[in-house]
Backbone as a chain_set.jsonl record, in Angstrom:
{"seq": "XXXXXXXXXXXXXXXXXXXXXXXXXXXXXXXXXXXXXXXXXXXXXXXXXXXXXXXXXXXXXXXXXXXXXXXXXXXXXXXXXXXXXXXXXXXXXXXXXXXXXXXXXXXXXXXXXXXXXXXXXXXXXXXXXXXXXXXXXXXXXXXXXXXXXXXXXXXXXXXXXXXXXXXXXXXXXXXXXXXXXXXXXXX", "coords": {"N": [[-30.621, -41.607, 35.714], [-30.069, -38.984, 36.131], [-27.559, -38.789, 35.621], [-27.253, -39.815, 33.036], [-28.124, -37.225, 31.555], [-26.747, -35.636, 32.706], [-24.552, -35.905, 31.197], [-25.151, -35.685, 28.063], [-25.725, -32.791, 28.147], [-22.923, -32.276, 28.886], [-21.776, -32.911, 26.505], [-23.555, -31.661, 24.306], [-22.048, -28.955, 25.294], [-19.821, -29.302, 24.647], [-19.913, -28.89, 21.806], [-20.623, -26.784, 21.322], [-18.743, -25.34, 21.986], [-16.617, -26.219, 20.386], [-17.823, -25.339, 18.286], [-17.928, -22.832, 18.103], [-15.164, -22.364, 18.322], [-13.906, -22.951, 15.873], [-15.638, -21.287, 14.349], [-14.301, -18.472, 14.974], [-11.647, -19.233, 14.475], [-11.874, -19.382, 11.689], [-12.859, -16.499, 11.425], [-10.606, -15.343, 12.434], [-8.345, -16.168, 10.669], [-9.75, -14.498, 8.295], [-9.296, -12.217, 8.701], [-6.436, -11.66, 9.917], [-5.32, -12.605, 8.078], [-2.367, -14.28, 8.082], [-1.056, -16.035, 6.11], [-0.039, -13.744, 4.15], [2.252, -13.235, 5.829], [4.621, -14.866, 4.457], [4.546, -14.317, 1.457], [5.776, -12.457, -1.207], [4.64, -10.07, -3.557], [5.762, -8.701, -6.65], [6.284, -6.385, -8.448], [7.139, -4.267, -11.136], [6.992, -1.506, -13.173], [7.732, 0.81, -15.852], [8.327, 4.055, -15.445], [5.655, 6.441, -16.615], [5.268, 8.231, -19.181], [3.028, 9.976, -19.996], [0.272, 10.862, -17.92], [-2.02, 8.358, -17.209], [-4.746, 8.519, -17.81], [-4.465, 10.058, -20.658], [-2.669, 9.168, -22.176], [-2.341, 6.59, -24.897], [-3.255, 3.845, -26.218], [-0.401, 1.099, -27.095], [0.856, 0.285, -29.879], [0.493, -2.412, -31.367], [2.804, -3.647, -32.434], [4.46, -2.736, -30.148], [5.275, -4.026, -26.952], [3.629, -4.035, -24.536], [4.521, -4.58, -21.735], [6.817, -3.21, -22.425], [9.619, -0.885, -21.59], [8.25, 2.244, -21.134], [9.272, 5.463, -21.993], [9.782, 8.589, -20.305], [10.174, 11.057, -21.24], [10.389, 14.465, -20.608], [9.589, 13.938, -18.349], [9.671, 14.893, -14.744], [11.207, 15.378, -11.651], [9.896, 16.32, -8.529], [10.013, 15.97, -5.642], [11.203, 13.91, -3.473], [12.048, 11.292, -1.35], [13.537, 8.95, 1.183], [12.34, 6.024, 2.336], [11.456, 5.002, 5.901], [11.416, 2.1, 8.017], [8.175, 1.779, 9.704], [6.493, -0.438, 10.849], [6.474, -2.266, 9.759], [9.682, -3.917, 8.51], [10.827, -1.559, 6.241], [11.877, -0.267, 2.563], [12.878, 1.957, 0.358], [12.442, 4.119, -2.398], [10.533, 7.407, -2.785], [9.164, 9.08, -5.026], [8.026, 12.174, -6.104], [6.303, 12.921, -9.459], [6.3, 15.162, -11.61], [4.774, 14.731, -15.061], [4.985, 14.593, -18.779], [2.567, 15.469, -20.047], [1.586, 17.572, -18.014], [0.485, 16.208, -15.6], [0.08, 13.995, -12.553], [2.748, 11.485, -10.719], [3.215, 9.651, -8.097], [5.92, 7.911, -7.334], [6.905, 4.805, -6.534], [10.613, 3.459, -5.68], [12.605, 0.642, -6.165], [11.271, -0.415, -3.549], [10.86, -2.365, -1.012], [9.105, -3.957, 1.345], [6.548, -5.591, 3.769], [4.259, -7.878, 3.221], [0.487, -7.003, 3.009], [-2.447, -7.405, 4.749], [-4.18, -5.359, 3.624], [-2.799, -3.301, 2.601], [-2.562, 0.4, 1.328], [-1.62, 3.232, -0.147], [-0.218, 6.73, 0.347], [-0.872, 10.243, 0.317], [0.689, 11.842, 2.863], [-0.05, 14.85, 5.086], [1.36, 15.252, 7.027], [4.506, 14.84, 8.553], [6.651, 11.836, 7.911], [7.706, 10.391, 10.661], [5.976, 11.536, 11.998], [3.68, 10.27, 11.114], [3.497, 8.006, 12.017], [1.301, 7.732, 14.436], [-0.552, 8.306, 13.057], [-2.399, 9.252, 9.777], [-3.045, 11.941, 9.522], [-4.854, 14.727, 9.029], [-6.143, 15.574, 5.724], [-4.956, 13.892, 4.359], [-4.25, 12.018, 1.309], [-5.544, 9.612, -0.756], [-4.038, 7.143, -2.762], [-4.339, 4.48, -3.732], [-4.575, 0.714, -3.471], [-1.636, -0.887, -2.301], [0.219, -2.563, -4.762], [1.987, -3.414, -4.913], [4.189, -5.64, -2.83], [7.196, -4.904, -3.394], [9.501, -3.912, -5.679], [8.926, -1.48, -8.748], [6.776, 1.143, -8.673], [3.567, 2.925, -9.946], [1.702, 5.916, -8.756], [-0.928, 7.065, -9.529], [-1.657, 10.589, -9.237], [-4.489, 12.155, -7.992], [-5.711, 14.837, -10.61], [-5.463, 18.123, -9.609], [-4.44, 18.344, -7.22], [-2.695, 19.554, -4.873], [0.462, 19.107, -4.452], [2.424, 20.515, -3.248], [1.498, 20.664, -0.519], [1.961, 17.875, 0.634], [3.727, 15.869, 2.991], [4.724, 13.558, 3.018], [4.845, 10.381, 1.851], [2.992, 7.579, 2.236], [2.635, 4.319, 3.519], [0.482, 2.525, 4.604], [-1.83, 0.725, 6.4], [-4.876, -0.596, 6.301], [-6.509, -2.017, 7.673], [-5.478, -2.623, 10.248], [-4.955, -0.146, 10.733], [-2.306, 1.183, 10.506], [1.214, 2.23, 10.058], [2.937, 1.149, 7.92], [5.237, 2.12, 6.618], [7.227, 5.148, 5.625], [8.101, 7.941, 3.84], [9.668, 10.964, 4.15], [9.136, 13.485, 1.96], [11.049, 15.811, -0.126], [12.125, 18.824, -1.341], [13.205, 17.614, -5.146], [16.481, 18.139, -6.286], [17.41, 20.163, -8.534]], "CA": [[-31.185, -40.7, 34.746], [-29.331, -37.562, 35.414], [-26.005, -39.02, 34.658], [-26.947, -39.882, 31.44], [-28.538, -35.848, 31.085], [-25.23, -34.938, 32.422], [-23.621, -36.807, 29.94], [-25.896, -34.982, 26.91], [-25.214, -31.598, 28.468], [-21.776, -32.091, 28.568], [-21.525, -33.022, 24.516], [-23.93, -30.382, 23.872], [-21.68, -28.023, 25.398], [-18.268, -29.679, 23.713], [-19.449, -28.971, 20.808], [-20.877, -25.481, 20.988], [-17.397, -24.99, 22.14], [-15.949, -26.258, 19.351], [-18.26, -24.713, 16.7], [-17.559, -21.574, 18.564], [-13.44, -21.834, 18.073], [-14.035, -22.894, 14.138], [-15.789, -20.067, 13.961], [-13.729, -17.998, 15.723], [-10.56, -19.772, 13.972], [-11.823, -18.413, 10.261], [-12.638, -15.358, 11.59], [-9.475, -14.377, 12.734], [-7.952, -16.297, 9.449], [-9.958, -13.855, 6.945], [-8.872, -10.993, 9.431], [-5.457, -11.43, 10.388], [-4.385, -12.765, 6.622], [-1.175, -14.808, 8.113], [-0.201, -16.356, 5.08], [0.997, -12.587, 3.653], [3.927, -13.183, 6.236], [5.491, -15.522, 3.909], [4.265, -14.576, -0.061], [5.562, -11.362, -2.096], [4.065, -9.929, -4.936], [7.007, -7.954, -7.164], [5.689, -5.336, -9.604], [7.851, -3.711, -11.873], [6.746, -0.601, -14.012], [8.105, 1.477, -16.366], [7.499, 5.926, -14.78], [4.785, 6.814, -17.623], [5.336, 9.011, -20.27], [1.874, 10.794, -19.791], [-0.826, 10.418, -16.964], [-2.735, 7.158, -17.366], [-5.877, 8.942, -17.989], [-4.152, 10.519, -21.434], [-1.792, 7.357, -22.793], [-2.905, 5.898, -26.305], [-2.99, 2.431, -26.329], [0.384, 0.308, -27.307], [0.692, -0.003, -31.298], [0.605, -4.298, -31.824], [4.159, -3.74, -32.208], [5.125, -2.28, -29.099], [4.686, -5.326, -25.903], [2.634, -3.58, -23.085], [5.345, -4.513, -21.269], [8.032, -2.842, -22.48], [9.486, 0.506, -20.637], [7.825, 3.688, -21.795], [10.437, 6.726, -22.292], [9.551, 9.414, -19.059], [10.75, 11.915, -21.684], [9.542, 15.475, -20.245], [9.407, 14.494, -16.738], [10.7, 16.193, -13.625], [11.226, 15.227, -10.282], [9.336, 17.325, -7.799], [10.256, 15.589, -4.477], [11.412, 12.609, -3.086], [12.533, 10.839, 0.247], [13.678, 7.472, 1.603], [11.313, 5.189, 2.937], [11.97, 4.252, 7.192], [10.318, 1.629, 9.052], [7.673, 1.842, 11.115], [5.717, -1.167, 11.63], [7.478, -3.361, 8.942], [10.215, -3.401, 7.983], [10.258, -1.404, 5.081], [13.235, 0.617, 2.4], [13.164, 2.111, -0.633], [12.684, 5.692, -2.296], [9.38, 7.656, -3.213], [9.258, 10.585, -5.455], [6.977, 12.847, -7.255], [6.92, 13.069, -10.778], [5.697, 15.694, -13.109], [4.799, 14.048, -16.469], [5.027, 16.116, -19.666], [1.264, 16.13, -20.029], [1.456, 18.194, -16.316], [-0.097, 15.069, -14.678], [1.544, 13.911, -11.657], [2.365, 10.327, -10.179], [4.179, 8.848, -7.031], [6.534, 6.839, -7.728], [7.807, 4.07, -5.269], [11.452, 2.591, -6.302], [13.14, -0.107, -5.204], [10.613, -0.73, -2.845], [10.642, -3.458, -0.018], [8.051, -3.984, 2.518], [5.819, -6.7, 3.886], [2.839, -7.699, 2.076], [-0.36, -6.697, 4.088], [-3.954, -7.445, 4.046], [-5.154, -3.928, 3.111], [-2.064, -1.713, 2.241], [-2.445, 1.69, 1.053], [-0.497, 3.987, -0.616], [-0.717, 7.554, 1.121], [0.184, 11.552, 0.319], [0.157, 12.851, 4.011], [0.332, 16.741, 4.903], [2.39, 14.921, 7.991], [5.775, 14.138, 8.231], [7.527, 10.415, 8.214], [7.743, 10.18, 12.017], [4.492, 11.845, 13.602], [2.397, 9.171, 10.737], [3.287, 6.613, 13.296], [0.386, 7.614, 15.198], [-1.632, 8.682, 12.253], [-2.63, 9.842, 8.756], [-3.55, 13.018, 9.768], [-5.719, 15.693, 8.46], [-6.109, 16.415, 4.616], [-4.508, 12.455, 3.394], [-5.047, 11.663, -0.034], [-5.238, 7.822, -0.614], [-3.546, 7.003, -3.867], [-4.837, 3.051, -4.11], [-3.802, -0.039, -2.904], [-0.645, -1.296, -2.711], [0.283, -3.047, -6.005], [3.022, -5.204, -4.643], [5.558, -5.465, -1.625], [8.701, -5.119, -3.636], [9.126, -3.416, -6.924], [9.097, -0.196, -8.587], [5.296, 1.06, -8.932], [3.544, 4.286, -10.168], [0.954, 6.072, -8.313], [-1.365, 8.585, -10.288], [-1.99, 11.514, -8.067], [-5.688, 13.022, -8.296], [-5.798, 16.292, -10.859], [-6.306, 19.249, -9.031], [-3.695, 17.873, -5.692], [-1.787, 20.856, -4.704], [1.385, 18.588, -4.011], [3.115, 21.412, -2.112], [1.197, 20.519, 0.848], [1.873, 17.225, 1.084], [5.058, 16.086, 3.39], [5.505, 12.46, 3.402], [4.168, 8.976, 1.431], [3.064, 6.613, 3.203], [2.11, 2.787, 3.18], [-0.741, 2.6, 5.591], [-2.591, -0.737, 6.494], [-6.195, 0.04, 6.776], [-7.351, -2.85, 8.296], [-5.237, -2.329, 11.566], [-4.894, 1.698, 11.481], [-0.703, 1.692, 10.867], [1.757, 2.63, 8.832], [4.668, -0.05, 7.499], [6.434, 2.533, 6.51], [6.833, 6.526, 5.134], [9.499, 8.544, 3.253], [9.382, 12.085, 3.722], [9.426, 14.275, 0.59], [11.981, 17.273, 0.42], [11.956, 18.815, -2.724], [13.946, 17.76, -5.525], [18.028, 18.955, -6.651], [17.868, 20.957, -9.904]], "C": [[-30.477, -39.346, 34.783], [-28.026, -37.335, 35.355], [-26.356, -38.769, 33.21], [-27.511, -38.072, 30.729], [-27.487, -34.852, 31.432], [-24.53, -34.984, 31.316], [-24.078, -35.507, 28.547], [-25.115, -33.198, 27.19], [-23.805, -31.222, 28.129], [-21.179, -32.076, 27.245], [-22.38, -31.854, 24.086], [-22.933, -29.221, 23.936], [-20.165, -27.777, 24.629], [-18.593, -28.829, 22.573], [-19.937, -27.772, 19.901], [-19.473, -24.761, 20.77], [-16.749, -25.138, 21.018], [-16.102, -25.78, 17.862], [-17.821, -23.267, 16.784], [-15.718, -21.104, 18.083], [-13.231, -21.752, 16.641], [-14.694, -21.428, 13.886], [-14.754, -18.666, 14.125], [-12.038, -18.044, 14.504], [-10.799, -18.818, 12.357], [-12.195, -17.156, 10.445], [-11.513, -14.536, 11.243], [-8.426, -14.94, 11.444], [-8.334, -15.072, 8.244], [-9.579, -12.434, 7.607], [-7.356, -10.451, 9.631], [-4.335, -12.126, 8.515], [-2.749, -13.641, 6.876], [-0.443, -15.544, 7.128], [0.835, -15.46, 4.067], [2.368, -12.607, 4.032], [5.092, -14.286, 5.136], [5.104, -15.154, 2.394], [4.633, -12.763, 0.195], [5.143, -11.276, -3.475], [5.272, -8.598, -5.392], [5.965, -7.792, -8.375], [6.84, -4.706, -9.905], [7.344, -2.945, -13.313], [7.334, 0.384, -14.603], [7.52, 3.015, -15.398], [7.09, 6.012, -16.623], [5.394, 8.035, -18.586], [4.004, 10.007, -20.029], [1.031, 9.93, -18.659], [-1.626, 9.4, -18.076], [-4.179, 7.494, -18.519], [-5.545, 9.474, -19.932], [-3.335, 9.612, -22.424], [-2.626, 7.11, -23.379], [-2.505, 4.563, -26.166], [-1.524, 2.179, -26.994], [0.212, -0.147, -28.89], [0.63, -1.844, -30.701], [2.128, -4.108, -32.055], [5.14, -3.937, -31.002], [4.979, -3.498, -27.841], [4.062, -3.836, -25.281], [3.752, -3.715, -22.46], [6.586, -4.014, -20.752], [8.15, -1.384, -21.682], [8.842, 1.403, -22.053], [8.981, 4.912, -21.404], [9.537, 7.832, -20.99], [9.937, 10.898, -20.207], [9.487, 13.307, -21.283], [9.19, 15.16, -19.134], [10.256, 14.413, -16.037], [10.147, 15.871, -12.348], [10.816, 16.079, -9.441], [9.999, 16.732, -6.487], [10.781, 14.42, -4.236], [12.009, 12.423, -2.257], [12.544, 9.382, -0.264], [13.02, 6.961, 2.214], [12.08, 4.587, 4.309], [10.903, 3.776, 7.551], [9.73, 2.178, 10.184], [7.094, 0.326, 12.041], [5.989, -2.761, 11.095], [8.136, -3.257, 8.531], [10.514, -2.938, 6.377], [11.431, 0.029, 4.413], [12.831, 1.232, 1.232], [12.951, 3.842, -0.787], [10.659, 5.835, -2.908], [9.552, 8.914, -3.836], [7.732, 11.018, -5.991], [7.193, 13.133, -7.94], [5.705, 13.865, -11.449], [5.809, 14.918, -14.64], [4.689, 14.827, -17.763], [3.813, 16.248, -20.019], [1.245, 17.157, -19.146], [0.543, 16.905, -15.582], [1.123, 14.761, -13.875], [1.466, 12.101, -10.907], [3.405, 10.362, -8.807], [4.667, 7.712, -7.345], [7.361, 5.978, -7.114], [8.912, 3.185, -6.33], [12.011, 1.776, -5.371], [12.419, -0.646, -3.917], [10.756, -2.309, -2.146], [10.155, -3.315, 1.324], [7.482, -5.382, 2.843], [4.599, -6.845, 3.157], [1.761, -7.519, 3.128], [-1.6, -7.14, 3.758], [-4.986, -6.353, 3.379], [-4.341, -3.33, 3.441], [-2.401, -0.623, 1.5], [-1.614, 2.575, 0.878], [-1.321, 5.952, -0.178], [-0.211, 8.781, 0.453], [-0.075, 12.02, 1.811], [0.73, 14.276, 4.266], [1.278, 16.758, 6.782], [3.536, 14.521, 7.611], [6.395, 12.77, 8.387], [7.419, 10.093, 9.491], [6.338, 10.565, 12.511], [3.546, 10.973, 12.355], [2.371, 8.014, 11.3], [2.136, 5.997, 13.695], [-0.774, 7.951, 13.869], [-1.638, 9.109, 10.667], [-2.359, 11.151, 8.938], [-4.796, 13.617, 8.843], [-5.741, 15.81, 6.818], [-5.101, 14.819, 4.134], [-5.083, 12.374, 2.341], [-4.395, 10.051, -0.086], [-4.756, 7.81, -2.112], [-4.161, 5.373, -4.495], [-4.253, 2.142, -3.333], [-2.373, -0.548, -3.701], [-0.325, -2.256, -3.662], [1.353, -4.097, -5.78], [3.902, -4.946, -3.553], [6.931, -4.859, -2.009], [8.09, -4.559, -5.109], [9.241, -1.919, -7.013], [7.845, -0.029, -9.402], [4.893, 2.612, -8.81], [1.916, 4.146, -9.634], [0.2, 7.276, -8.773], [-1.956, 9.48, -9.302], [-2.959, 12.438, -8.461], [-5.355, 14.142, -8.83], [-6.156, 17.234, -10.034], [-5.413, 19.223, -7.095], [-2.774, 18.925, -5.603], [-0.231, 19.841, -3.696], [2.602, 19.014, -3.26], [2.558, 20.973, -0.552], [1.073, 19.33, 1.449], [3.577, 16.893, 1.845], [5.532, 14.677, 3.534], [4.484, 11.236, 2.129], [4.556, 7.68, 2.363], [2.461, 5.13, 2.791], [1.27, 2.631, 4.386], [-1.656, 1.283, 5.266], [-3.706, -0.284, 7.077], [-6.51, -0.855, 7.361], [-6.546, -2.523, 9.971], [-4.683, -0.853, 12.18], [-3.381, 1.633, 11.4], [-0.55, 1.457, 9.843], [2.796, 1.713, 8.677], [5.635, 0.666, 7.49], [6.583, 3.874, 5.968], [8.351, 6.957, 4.747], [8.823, 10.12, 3.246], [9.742, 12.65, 2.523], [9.763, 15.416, 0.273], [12.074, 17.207, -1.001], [13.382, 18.395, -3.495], [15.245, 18.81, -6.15], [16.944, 18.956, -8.083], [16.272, 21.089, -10.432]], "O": [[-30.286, -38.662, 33.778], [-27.405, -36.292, 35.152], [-25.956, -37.896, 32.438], [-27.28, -37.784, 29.555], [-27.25, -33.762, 30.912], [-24.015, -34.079, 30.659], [-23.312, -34.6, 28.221], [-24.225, -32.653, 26.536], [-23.443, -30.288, 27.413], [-20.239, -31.352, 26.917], [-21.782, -31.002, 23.429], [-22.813, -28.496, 22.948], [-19.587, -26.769, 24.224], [-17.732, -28.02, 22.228], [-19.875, -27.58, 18.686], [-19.109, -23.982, 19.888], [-16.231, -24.12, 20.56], [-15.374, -25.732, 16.87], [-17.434, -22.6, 15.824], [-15.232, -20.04, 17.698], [-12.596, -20.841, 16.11], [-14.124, -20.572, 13.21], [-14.608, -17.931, 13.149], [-11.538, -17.075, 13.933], [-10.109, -17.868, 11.986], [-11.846, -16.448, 9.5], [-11.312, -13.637, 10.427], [-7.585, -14.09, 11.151], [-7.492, -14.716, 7.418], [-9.602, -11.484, 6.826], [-7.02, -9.269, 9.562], [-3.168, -12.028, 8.136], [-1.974, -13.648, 5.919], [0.77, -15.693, 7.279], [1.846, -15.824, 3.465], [3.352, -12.297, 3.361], [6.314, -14.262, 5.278], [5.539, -16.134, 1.79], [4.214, -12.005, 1.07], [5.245, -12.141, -4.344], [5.586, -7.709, -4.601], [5.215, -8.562, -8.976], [7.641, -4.538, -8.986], [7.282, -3.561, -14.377], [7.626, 1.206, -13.735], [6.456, 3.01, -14.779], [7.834, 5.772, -17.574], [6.267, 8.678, -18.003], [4.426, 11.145, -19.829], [1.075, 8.709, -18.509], [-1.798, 9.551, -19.286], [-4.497, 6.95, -19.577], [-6.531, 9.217, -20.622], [-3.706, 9.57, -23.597], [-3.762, 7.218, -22.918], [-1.32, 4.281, -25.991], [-1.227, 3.196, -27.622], [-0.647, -1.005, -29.093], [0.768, -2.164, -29.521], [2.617, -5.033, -31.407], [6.07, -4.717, -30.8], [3.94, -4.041, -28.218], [4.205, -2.726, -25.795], [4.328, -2.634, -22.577], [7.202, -4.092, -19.689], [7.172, -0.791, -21.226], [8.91, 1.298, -23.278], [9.381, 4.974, -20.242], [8.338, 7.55, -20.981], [9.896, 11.941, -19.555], [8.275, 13.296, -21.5], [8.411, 15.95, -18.601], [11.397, 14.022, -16.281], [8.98, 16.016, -11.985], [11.589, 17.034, -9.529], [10.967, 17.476, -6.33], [10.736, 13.756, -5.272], [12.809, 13.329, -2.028], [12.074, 8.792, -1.237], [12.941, 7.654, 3.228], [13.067, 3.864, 4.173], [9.793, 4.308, 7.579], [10.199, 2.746, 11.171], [7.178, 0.045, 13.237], [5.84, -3.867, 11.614], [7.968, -2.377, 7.687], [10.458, -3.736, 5.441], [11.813, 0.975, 5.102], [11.799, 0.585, 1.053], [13.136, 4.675, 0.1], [9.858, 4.962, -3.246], [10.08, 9.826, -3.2], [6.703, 10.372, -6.188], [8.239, 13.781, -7.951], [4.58, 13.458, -11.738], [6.873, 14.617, -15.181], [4.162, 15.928, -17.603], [3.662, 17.384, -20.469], [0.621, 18.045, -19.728], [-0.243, 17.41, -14.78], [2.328, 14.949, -14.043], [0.395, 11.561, -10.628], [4.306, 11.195, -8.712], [4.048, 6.678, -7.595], [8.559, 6.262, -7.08], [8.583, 2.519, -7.311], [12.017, 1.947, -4.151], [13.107, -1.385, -3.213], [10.743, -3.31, -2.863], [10.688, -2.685, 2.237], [7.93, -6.333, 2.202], [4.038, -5.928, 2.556], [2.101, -7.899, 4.249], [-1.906, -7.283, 2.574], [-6.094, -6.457, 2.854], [-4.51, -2.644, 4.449], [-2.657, -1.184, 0.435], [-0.779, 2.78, 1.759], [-2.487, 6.306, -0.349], [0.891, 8.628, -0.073], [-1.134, 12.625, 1.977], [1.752, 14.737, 3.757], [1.648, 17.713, 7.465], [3.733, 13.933, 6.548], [6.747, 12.73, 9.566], [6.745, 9.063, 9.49], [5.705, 9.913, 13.342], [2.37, 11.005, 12.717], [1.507, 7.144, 11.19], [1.755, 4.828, 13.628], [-1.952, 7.674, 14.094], [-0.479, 9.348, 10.33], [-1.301, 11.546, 8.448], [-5.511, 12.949, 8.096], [-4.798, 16.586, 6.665], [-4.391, 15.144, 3.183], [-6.289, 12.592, 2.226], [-3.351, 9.531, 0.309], [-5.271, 8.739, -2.734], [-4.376, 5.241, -5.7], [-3.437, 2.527, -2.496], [-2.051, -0.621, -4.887], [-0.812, -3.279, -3.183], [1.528, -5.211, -6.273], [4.347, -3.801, -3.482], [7.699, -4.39, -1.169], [6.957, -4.623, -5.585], [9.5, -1.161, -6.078], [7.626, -0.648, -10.442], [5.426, 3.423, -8.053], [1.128, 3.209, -9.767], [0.594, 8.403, -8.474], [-2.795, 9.013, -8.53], [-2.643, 13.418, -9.136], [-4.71, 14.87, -8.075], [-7.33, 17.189, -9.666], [-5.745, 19.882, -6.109], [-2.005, 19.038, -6.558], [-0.04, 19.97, -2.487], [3.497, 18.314, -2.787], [3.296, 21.007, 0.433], [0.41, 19.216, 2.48], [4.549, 17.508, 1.408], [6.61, 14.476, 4.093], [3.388, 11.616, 1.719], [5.529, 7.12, 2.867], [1.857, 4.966, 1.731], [2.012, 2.68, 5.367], [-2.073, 0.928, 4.163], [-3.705, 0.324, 8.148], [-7.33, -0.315, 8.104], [-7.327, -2.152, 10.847], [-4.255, -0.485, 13.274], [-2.933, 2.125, 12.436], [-1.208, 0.932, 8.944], [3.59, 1.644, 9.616], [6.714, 0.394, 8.017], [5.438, 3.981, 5.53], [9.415, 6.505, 5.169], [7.829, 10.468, 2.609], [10.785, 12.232, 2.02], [8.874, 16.267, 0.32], [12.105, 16.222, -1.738], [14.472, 18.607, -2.964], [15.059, 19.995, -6.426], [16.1, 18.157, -8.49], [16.019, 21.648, -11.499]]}, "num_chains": 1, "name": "protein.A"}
């Protein structure tokens, strides 16, 4: 008799065990997102003509698609994008729009895809966002695609002098992929 209540015990405990690792297993699946390491998403956007918020719909003529003319805007800043945590290249500027609205504008962009990227203004520089955001970050949205060239509308009222770098920041594990400081633009 207390074989066979060994016996029970022992399958009881198999198979806590094993409900325990399934669990465990999709956990760390809806957490750790490992299928991103192999899929990009490529965005490709025209730089706006006016802030988002101000843009008239697309006659029926025009595709949605097609580029929009930038006519009347002006480069405020821009840097090269260095890895930090993925590898990660391209350029980031700031763009006055001829409304005065302002966007970030990542070109050429290549990074990894993440489970919760973020697009960043920090009032830090490229190197010390390693360890951090810092103080006074403005979040711009999530990242719109790994690869590509993608516009970021930058809250009215952002005093864009005081910011010193854009960053790609993965909220779910607190780091940065990657940052371009922003030195003002020639001419």
């Amino acid at each position: 008799m207390s074989q066979s209540r060994s016996v029970r015990l022992s399958r009881r405990t198999v198979l806590t065990v094993l409900l325990g690792l399934v669990v465990a297993a999709g956990l760390g699946l809806a957490l750790f997102q490992p299928w991103k390491a192999f899929t990009d998403t490529e965005v490709n956007e025209a730089l706006p003509a006016s802030s988002p918020s101000t843009r008239t719909e697309p006659s029926m003529k025009e595709s949605p698609m097609a580029p929009r003319p930038a006519a009347g805007a002006k480069d405020l800043a821009e840097g090269r994008f260095v890895t930090h945590e993925h590898a990660t290249s391209g350029i980031a500027r700031t763009v006055r729009l001829a409304d005065g609205g302002h966007v970030l504008r990542l070109e050429d962009l290549k990074t990894s895809d993440g489970p919760d990227v973020r697009v960043y203004l920090s009032t830090r520089d490229a190197g010390a966002v390693k360890t951090g955001l810092g103080d006074g970050a403005v979040e711009l949205g999530k990242l719109k695609g790994n690869l590509g060239n993608q516009n970021y509308t930058v809250p009215a009222g952002t005093d864009l002098s005081e910011f010193r770098s854009a960053v790609l920041w993965c909220e779910r594990f607190s780091v940065s992929f990657g940052a371009a400081d922003l030195s003002l633009a020639a001419g």
